[in-house]
N, C-alpha and C positions, 0 to 999 in steps of 0.2 A: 685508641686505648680501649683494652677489653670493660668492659659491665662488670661491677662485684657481683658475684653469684652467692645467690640464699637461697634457703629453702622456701621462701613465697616467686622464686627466677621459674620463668616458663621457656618451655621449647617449640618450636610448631613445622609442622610436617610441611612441605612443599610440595606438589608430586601437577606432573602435565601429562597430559593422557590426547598425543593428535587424532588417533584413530577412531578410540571408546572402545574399542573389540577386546581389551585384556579385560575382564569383568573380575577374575579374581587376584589380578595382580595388585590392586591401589591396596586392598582388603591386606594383603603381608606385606605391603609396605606401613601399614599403620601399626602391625604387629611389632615391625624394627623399631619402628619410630618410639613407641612403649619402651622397649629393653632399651635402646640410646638412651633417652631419660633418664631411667635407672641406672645406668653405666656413669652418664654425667651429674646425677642428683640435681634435678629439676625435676618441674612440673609438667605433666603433659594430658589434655584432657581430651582427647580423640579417643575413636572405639572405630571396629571395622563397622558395626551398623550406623554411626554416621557415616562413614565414608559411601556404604549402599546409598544412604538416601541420598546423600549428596549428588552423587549420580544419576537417579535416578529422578530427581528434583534440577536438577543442573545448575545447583547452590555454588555459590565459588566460594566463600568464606563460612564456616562454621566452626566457633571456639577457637582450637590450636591448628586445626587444619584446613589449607591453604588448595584450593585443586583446578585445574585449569584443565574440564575436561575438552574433550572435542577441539584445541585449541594447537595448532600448526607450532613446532620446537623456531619457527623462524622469527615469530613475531616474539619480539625482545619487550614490548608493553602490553601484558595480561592483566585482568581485571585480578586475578587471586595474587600474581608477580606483583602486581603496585599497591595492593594494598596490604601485603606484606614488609613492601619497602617502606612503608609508609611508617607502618607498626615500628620497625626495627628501629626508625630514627626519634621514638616519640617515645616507646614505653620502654623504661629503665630497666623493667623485669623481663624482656624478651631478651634471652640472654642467646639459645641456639636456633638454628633453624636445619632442620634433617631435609638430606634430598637427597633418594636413592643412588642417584648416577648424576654424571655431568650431564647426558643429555635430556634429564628430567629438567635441566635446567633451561638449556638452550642447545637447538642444535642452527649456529649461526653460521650465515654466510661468509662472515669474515670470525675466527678463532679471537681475534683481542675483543670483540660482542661479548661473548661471554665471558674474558675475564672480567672487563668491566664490572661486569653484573655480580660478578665475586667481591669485587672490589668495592661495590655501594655496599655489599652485607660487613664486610670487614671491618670498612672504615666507620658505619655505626656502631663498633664492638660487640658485632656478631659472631661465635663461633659459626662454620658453616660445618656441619656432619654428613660424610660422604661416606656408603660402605667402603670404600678402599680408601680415604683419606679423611683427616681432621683438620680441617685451615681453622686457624689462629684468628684472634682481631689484631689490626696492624696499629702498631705504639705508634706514637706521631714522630714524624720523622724518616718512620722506617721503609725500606726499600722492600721487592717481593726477592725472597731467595733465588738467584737463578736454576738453579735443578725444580724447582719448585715451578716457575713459570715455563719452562721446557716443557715439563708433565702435561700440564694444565693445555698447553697451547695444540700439543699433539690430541692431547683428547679431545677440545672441541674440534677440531680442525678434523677428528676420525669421524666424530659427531653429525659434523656441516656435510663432509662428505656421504656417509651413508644415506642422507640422502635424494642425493643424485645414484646410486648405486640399486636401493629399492623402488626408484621412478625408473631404470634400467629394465630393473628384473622385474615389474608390474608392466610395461609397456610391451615384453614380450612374451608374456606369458596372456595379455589379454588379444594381443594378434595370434595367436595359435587359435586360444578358442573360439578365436572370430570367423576365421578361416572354415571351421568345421561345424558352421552356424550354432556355439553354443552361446549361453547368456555369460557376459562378459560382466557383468554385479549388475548389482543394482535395483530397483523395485518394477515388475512389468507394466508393461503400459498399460491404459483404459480396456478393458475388455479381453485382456489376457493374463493366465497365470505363471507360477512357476511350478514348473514341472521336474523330480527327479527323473531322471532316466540311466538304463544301463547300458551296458559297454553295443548292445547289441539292438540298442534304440528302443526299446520297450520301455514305457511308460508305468513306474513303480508306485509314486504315490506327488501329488500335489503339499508343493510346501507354503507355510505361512508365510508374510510377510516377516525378514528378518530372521527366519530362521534359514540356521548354517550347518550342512551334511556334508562330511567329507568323506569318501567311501571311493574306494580304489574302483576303477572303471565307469565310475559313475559320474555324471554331470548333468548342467540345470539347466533348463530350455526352456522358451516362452509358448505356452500353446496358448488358444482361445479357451475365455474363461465362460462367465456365466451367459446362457442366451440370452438375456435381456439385455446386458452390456453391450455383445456383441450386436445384438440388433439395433441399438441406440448408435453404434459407431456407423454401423452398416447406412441408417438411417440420414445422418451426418452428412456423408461421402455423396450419397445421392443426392441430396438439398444441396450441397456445393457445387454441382454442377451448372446450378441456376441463379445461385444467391450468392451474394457474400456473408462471408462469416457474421460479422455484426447482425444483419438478419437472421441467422441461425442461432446464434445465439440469444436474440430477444426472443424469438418464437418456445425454445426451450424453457428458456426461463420462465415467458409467459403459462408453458404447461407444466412449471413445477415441477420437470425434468432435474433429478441429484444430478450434480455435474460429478466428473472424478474425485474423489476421496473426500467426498461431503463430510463432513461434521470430525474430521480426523484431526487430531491436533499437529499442530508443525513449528517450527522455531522458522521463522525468518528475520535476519540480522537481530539475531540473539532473545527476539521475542517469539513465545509460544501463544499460539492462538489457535482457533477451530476454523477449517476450513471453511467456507461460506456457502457453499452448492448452488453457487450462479456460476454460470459459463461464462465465460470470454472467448475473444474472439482471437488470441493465442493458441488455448484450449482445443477451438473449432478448427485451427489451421494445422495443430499438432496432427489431429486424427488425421484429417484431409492426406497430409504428407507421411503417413508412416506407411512404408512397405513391406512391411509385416501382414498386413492385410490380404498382399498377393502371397504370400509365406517367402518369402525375402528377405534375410537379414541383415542390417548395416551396422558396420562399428567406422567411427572416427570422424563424423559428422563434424565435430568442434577439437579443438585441440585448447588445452589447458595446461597450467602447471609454468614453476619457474624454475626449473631442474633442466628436464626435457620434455621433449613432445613428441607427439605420434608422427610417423610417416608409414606408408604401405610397407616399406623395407626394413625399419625399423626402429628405434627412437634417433630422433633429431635436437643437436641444441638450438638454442631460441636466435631464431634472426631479428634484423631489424624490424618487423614487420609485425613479430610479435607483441613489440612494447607498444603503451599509449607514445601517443608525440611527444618528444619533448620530455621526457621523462622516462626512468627505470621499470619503471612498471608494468607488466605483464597483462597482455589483455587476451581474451577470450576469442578466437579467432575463428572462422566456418571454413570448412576445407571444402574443396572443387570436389564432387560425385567422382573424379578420375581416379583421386586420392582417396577414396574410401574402399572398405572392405565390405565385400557383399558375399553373402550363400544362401545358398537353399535351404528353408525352415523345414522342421519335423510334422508338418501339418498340411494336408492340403487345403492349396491358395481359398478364400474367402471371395475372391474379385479377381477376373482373369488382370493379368500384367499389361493387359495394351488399355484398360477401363482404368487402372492406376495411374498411368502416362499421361493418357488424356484430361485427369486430373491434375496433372501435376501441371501441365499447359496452361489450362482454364485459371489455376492459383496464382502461375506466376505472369498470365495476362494482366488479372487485374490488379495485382501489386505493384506493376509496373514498374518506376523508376525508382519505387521505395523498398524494393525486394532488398533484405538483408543490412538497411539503415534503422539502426534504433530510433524510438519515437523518446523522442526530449522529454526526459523527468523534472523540469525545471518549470515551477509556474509561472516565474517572472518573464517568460518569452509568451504567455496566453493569459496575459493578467485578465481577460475578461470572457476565457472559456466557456461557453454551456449560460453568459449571462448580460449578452448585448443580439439584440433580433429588430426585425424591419418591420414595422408596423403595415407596409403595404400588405403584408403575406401572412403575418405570425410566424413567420420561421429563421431560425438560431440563423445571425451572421458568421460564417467560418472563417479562420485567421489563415490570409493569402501571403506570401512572402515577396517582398518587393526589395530586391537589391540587402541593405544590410537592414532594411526594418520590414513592415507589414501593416496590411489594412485585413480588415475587415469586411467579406462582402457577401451579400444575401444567400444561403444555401441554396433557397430554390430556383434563384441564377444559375449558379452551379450546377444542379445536378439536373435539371432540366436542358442543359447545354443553351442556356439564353431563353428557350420556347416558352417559357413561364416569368414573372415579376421582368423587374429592369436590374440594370447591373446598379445597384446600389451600393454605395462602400465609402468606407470613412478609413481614415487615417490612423489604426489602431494605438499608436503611444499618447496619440491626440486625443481619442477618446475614452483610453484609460485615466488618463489625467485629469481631466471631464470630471469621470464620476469622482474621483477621489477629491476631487473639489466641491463637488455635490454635499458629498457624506460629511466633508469635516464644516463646511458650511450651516449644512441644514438639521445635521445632529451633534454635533460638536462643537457649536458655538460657545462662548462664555458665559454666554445668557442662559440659554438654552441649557446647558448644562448646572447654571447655579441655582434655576428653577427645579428642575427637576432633582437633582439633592435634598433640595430644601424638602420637598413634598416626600420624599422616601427620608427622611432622616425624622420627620413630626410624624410619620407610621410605625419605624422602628423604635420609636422614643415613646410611642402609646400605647407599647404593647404594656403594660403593667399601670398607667395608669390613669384606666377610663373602667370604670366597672363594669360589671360582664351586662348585658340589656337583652341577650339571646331571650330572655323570656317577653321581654316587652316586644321584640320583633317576631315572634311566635304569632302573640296576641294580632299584629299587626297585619301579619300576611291571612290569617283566619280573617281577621275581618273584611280583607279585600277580595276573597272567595265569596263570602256571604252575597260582597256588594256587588260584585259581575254576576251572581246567579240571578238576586235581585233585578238587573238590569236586563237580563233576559228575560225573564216574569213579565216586567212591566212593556218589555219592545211586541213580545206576543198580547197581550192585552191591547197593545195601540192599535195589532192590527185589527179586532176583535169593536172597537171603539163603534156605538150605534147613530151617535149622532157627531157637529162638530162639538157640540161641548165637552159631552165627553172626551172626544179627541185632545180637546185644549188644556182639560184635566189630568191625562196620563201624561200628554207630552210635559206638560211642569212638572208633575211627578217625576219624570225618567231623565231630564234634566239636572234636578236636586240630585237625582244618585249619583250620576255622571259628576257633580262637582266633589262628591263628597269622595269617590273614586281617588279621582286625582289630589284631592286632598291628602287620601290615605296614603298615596304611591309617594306623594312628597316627604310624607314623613319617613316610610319605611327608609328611604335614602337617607334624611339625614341619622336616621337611628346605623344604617351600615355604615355610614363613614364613620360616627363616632365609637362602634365596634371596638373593642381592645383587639390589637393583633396576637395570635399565636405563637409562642414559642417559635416553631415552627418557619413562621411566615416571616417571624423578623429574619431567622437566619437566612429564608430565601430574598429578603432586603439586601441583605447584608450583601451576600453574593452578587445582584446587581447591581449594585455599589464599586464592589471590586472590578466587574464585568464594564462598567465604563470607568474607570482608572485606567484598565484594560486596554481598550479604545485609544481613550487620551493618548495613551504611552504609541501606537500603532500611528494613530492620525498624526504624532508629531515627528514619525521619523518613517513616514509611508514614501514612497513616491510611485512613480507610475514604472518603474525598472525594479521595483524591490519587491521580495517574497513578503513583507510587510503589508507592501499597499495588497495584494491576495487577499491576506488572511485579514484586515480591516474588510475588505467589500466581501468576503465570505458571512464573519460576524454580524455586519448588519445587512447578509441576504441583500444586496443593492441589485438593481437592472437597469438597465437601461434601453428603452425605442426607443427608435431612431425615423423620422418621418424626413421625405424624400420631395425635391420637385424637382421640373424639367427649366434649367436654364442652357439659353442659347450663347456656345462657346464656340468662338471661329464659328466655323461652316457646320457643326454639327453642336447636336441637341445633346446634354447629359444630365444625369441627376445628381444634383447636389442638396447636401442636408438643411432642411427647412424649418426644423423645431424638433422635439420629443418630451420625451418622460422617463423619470426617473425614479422608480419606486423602490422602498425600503420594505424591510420585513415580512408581513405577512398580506400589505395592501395588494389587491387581485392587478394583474395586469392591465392597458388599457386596451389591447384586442387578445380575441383569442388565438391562443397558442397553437402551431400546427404539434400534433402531436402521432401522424402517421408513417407510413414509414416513409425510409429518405433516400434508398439507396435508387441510384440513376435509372435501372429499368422501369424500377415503377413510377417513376415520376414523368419520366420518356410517355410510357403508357400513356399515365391520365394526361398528358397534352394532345398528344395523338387524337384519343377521342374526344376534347375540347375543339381541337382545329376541325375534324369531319363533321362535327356537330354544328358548324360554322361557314359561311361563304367564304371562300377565299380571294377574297378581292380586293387585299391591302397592296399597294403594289411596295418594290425596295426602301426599306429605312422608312418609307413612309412618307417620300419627299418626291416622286413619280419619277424617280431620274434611276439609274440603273446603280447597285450598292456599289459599282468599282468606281463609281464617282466621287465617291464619298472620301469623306476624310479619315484615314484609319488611326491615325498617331496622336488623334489630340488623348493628353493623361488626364482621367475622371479619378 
């Protein structure tokens, strides 16, 4: 049943923008949205300058208007879509809601999507205002008119389709410009820019980021941009020859090296932030592999999208291969080099083409068997990452995967290929569990935590009433300067002493100060603790207060499989070493765990940390020159018997 409309009834604009590129279209939709008001005798308090900011701010709600920009017509739950729906069903006075076209609405995969979505407005007693039509709120009881739902059904349904029609006509109009190596969109890569050019390949003017020329014979191309970029790329490509990335990009970052688009702000999963200008080792392997360097162009590297997708010949619908497992869903897929589109860039090459090959070899040697496997974004498979090490060595245990679980075993095992420490390794759910029984044990007991309450709640409870003594601890700390200068007076005078008596006279003397000293130092303490607290300082009580409620809540629903137990042993900073001995199993010798330590917070570790570099060459190295520096007269395993005698199978 419709809303009684008054003159205090409001209307609000709905408008979805998937691309962002219409800049002055939302601006006359808010124009309409004004005169609908007027037409309906409502309220509406939208302007086309909020609509600018709103954009330009990427605001989804403001006053009467509703905007879902940058936001794909498929996704049926938008942040400005639901808290509109939300509005309609809660405020009495929201009586219309204006939406330029059906497909401002939804442009759905199935056509009854988007009635639905009419149909949540309706049945709130919402008029819905469409330039070409006016729907009703539905009286209870009532049915939708068939000519009415016919309309409806064909327009989303023109709606859903146009977009497989414009992923048609984008998929070949970006293989033409691929083919005659031009830029296919998009922002250029590190160390190159975008280039107008005309019909006749002349080089007209350098365009900004974002900015869009459309000029008959003319298109955009990637050249090299500034030399400095350029030589930081150039630079890059050569250290990969010898290092892995990870090392290149520590080195970089150690010289303060801006990585690409330092300080530029970005939206990732809907948040805006400033880029960071550390490198990664993504970063480092992007430059490594773009062949634009030899002036080589590639289009179709990934294919995307749930309409269609790229093939050399021309758009393909989506196979099985495209979806996640097991579900509908559309995943991001890397096409075979056979399947891609290559030509010849506007520039000549930077690195001949057989110096790029050979890089591409050298990348995809040492990536090995992980070439093209994403790296796991889930903590709970590394609950103790970057924070469990073998006190033999000081160097980080790395998480080894064993059948459906994983231990943990000493890096410099690893990346020395055995020539360095022993195969040390523990049972990693075993010793996630460990610490997490550590932590709620030895800082989250009940004792332990109704003590330390007590003592922060008689700090926060004393801020107003102990009077202020800052003057009396003035006086105090003066006069313990006075007393150490005195006592250096009198220690030079003892050396100065003529005979023993005098001696036995200064050292009394210098004695009495020394007590009075400490005398003074005891009091200055009890005058700080009876201090009144700060405004201030209680709120930062306060906060530590919440910050172990915090705790509590983590330690009581942590375990050694949960993103929980993480973010507990993150909070209280926990570690763990792990110290090793040699017991004899069967016929051969292994190390198993012998004791450790477990430190919180800020307490120092109990050896030092390797903290050099890790990657295998150099570790290889410095054994190398340990073994030459050494007789070599240990004989196999260590047991004077030849190693194939040995036992290979026993599990350590």
């Amino acid at each position: 049943m419709g809303k009684t409309i008054t003159p205090e009834c409001h209307g609000a604009l709905l408008h979805r923008d998937s691309g962002g590129r219409h800049e002055m279209t939302p601006a006359a939709y808010v124009d309409w949205a004004i005169r609908q008001a007027k037409i309906h005798s409502v309220q509406f308090d939208g302007t086309s300058d909020v609509m600018d900011r709103m954009i330009q701010q990427r605001e989804s709600v403001v006053g009467d208007i509703y905007l879902d920009y940058e936001v794909s017509g498929k996704n049926l739950s938008r942040p400005a879509l639901d808290q509109l729906l939300e509005r309609a069903r809660k405020d009495k006075l929201l009586t219309h809601v204006f939406i330029p076209r059906a497909d401002r609405l939804a442009r759905p995969e199935d056509p009854i999507h988007g009635l639905n979505l009419e149909d949540q407005f309706r049945h709130a007693g919402v008029w819905l205002v469409f330039q070409s039509k006016v729907l009703e709120p539905f009286e209870r009881g009532q049915r939708r008119d068939i000519g009415e739902l016919i309309n409806s059904v064909i327009e989303y349904d023109k709606a859903g389709e146009e977009r497989k029609t414009l992923a048609q006509k984008m998929i070949h109009a970006q293989i033409q410009l691929a083919r005659k190596g031009f830029s296919t969109g998009g922002r250029a890569p590190f160390g190159f820019d975008r280039w107008l050019i005309s019909s006749t390949g002349e080089a007209v003017r350098r365009l900004e980021d974002g900015e869009i020329v459309r000029q008959e014979g003319h298109h955009v191309v990637w050249l090299p941009g500034d030399e400095d970029k350029v030589a930081i790329c150039l630079r890059i490509r050569s250290m990969l020859q010898d290092l892995p990335a990870s090392r290149v990009a520590k080195i970089l970052n150690h010289e303060q090296v801006p990585s690409p688009d330092s300080g530029r702000l970005r939206r990732d999963n809907g948040v805006s932030h400033h880029v960071s200008g550390r490198w990664n080792v993504s970063t480092i392997n992007n430059i490594g592999r773009n062949p634009l360097f030899a002036a080589e162009t590639s289009y179709g590297k990934r294919s995307i999208g749930d309409q269609l997708r790229f093939s050399p010949d021309g758009p393909r619908t989506l196979a099985d291969q495209d979806y996640v497992d097991g579900s509908d869903r559309p995943k991001v897929v890397e096409n075979a080099k056979e399947n891609r589109i290559t030509a010849e860039a506007s520039f000549e090459p930077l690195i001949c083409l057989g110096e790029h090959e050979r890089l591409q070899k050298t990348l995809d040697q040492r990536a090995g068997t992980q070439r093209r496997k994403p790296r796991s974004r889930d903590p709970k498979n590394n609950l103790l990452g970057g924070r469990i090490f073998d006190i033999a060595c000081g160097w980080p245990m790395y998480r080894v995967a064993r059948g459906k679980s994983y231990r943990y075993t000493c890096g410099l095992y690893q990346q020395s290929h055995s020539a360095d420490c022993s195969h040390n390794s523990v049972v990693g759910p075993e010793a996630a569990e460990f610490l997490l029984k550590c932590v709620k044990q030895n800082l989250l007991s009940p004792e332990s935590l109704k003590r330390l309450r007590a003592k922060l709640n008689v700090l926060a409870n004393g801020a107003d009433a102990s009077p202020d003594q800052s003057h009396i601890l003035t006086g105090l700390r003066e006069k313990l300067c006075k007393l150490e200068r005195e006592k250096e007076l009198i220690g030079k005078n003892l050396a100065r002493a003529a005979d023993d008596d005098a001696f036995e006279l200064i050292s009394q003397e210098l004695q009495g100060v020394k007590q009075r000293i400490q005398v003074t130092r005891q009091e200055i303490e009890k005058v700080e603790v009876n201090q009144p607290v700060k405004a201030e300082r209680s709120d930062e009580i306060s906060q530590i207060l919440g910050a172990i409620e915090n705790l509590e809540r983590l330690a009581n629903h942590s375990k050694a499989d949960t993103l929980l137990g993480r973010q507990l042993i993150e909070k209280v900073n926990a570690r763990i070493f792990f110290d090793f001995k040699e017991v004899k199993l069967k016929k051969r010798t292994v190390n198993k765990v012998a004791g450790g330590v477990v430190t919180f917070g800020n307490a120092p570790p109990p050896v030092e940390l390797y903290d050099g570099r890790t990657d295998s060459a150099s570790v290889k190295s410095t054994a190398k020159k340990k073994a030459a520096a050494k007789p070599n007269s240990d004989l196999s395993a260590g047991t004077g018997k030849s190693s194939r005698n040995e036992s290979r199978d026993d599990r350590i």
